[in-house]
N, C-alpha and C positions, 0 to 999 in steps of 0.2 A: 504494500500500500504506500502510495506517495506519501512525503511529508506535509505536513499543514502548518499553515502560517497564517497568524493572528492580523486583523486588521490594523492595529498598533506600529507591526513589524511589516508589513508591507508599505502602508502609508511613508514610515521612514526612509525603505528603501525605493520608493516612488521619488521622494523629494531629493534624495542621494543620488539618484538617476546610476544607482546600482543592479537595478531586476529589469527583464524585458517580459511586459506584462502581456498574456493571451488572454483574448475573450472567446470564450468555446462555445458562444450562440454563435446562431445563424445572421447571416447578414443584414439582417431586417432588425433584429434587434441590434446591433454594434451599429448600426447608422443612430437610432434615440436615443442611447446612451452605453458609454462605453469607461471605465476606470481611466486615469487621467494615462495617454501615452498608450495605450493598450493596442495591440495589432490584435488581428479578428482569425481565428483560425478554427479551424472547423474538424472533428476525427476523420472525416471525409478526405479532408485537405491534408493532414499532415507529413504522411509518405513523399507526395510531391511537392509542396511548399517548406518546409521544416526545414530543408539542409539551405534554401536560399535565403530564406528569415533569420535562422541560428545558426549561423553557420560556425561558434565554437560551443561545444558539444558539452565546454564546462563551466560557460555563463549561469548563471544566477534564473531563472524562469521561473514564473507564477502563473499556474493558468486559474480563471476563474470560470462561474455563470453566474445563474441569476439568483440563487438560495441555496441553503445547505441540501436539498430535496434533489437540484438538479445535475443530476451523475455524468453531464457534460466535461466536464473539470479533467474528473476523474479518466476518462476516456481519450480525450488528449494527451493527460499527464504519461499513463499508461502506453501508448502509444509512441509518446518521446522518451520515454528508461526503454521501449525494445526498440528504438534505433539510436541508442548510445547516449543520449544527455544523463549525464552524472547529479546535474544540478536544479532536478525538477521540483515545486514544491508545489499548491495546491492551497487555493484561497477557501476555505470553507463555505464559509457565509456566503457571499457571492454580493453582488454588486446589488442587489436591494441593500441589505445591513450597511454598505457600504452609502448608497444616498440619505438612509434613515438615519447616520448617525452625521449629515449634516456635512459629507465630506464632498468635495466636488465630481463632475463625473463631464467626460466630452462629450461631443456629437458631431457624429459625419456630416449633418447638413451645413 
Protein backbone atom coordinates (compact mmCIF):
# COMPACT_ATOMS: atom_id res chain seq x y z
CA UNK A 1 0.00 0.00 0.00
CA UNK A 2 1.30 3.52 -0.94
CA UNK A 3 2.29 5.93 1.69
CA UNK A 4 -0.01 8.74 2.93
CA UNK A 5 0.53 12.16 3.48
CA UNK A 6 -1.31 14.52 5.68
CA UNK A 7 -2.75 17.62 4.25
CA UNK A 8 -0.38 19.69 6.63
CA UNK A 9 2.64 17.90 4.87
CA UNK A 10 1.68 18.30 1.51
CA UNK A 11 0.58 21.90 1.71
CA UNK A 12 4.20 22.41 2.98
CA UNK A 13 5.66 20.65 0.24
CA UNK A 14 3.27 22.59 -2.35
CA UNK A 15 4.74 25.87 -1.03
CA UNK A 16 8.56 24.38 -1.08
CA UNK A 17 7.68 23.55 -4.63
CA UNK A 18 9.24 20.04 -3.46
CA UNK A 19 6.37 17.20 -4.75
CA UNK A 20 4.84 17.18 -8.23
CA UNK A 21 1.32 16.89 -7.43
CA UNK A 22 -1.38 14.23 -9.74
CA UNK A 23 -4.87 14.61 -9.81
CA UNK A 24 -6.36 11.13 -10.70
CA UNK A 25 -9.92 12.55 -11.81
CA UNK A 26 -10.89 12.66 -15.05
CA UNK A 27 -10.41 15.75 -17.13
CA UNK A 28 -13.67 17.36 -16.52
CA UNK A 29 -13.10 17.56 -13.08
CA UNK A 30 -9.17 18.89 -13.13
CA UNK A 31 -10.46 21.68 -15.41
CA UNK A 32 -13.20 23.01 -11.90
CA UNK A 33 -10.67 22.57 -9.66
CA UNK A 34 -7.57 21.14 -9.23
CA UNK A 35 -4.61 21.30 -5.96
CA UNK A 36 -2.48 24.29 -6.45
CA UNK A 37 0.22 23.09 -9.54
CA UNK A 38 -1.32 19.76 -9.87
CA UNK A 39 -0.82 17.89 -13.47
CA UNK A 40 -4.09 15.73 -14.40
CA UNK A 41 -3.26 12.05 -14.93
CA UNK A 42 -5.54 9.45 -15.20
CA UNK A 43 -4.77 5.12 -14.54
CA UNK A 44 -5.69 5.17 -18.14
CA UNK A 45 -2.82 7.57 -18.98
CA UNK A 46 -0.09 6.41 -16.84
CA UNK A 47 1.94 3.77 -18.94
CA UNK A 48 2.03 6.29 -21.68
CA UNK A 49 2.21 9.72 -20.09
CA UNK A 50 4.20 8.98 -16.77
CA UNK A 51 7.98 8.46 -18.16
CA UNK A 52 7.31 12.07 -20.13
CA UNK A 53 5.62 13.80 -16.97
CA UNK A 54 8.22 12.12 -14.38
CA UNK A 55 10.75 11.45 -15.91
CA UNK A 56 13.05 10.83 -12.40
CA UNK A 57 11.67 7.99 -11.15
CA UNK A 58 12.99 9.24 -7.50
CA UNK A 59 11.07 12.61 -7.25
CA UNK A 60 8.85 13.26 -4.53
CA UNK A 61 4.98 12.55 -6.03
CA UNK A 62 1.51 12.86 -4.58
CA UNK A 63 -1.23 11.63 -6.27
CA UNK A 64 -4.80 12.63 -5.00
CA UNK A 65 -8.89 12.76 -5.86
CA UNK A 66 -11.67 13.97 -4.72
CA UNK A 67 -12.28 12.02 -0.95
CA UNK A 68 -10.83 9.47 1.20
CA UNK A 69 -13.80 7.03 -0.66
CA UNK A 70 -12.28 7.62 -4.08
CA UNK A 71 -9.62 4.78 -4.87
CA UNK A 72 -8.42 6.91 -7.87
CA UNK A 73 -5.34 7.96 -5.94
CA UNK A 74 -4.75 4.77 -5.15
CA UNK A 75 -4.79 3.21 -8.62
CA UNK A 76 -2.31 5.67 -10.15
CA UNK A 77 -0.05 5.48 -7.12
CA UNK A 78 -0.03 1.75 -7.73
CA UNK A 79 0.58 1.93 -11.03
CA UNK A 80 3.63 4.34 -10.69
CA UNK A 81 5.73 1.62 -7.80
CA UNK A 82 5.04 -1.09 -10.88
CA UNK A 83 6.99 1.13 -13.35
CA UNK A 84 9.61 2.10 -10.81
CA UNK A 85 8.99 5.40 -8.96
CA UNK A 86 10.48 4.95 -5.47
CA UNK A 87 9.00 8.04 -4.23
CA UNK A 88 5.11 7.76 -4.55
CA UNK A 89 2.81 8.89 -1.79
CA UNK A 90 -0.96 9.25 -1.77
CA UNK A 91 -3.06 12.37 -0.43
CA UNK A 92 -5.99 10.67 1.47
CA UNK A 93 -8.49 13.18 1.89
CA UNK A 94 -8.41 14.24 -1.53
CA UNK A 95 -9.14 17.72 -2.75
CA UNK A 96 -12.65 18.28 -1.19
CA UNK A 97 -10.91 18.38 2.63
CA UNK A 98 -8.48 20.07 0.88
CA UNK A 99 -11.11 23.35 -0.33
CA UNK A 100 -13.07 22.67 3.15
CA UNK A 101 -10.31 23.51 5.02
CA UNK A 102 -10.06 27.00 3.39
CA UNK A 103 -6.86 26.01 1.32
CA UNK A 104 -6.61 27.39 -2.22
CA UNK A 105 -7.28 25.06 -5.24
CA UNK A 106 -6.78 26.15 -9.46
CA UNK A 107 -8.80 25.94 -12.42
CA UNK A 108 -8.04 25.18 -16.20
CA UNK A 109 -10.49 27.66 -17.39
Amino acid sequence: MTALITRDELAKEIAANTVTVLDALGPEYYAKAHLPGALNLIEDDVADRAPDLLPDRDAAIVTYCSNAACGNSQAVASKLEALGYTNVRKYREGIQDWADAGLTVETSA
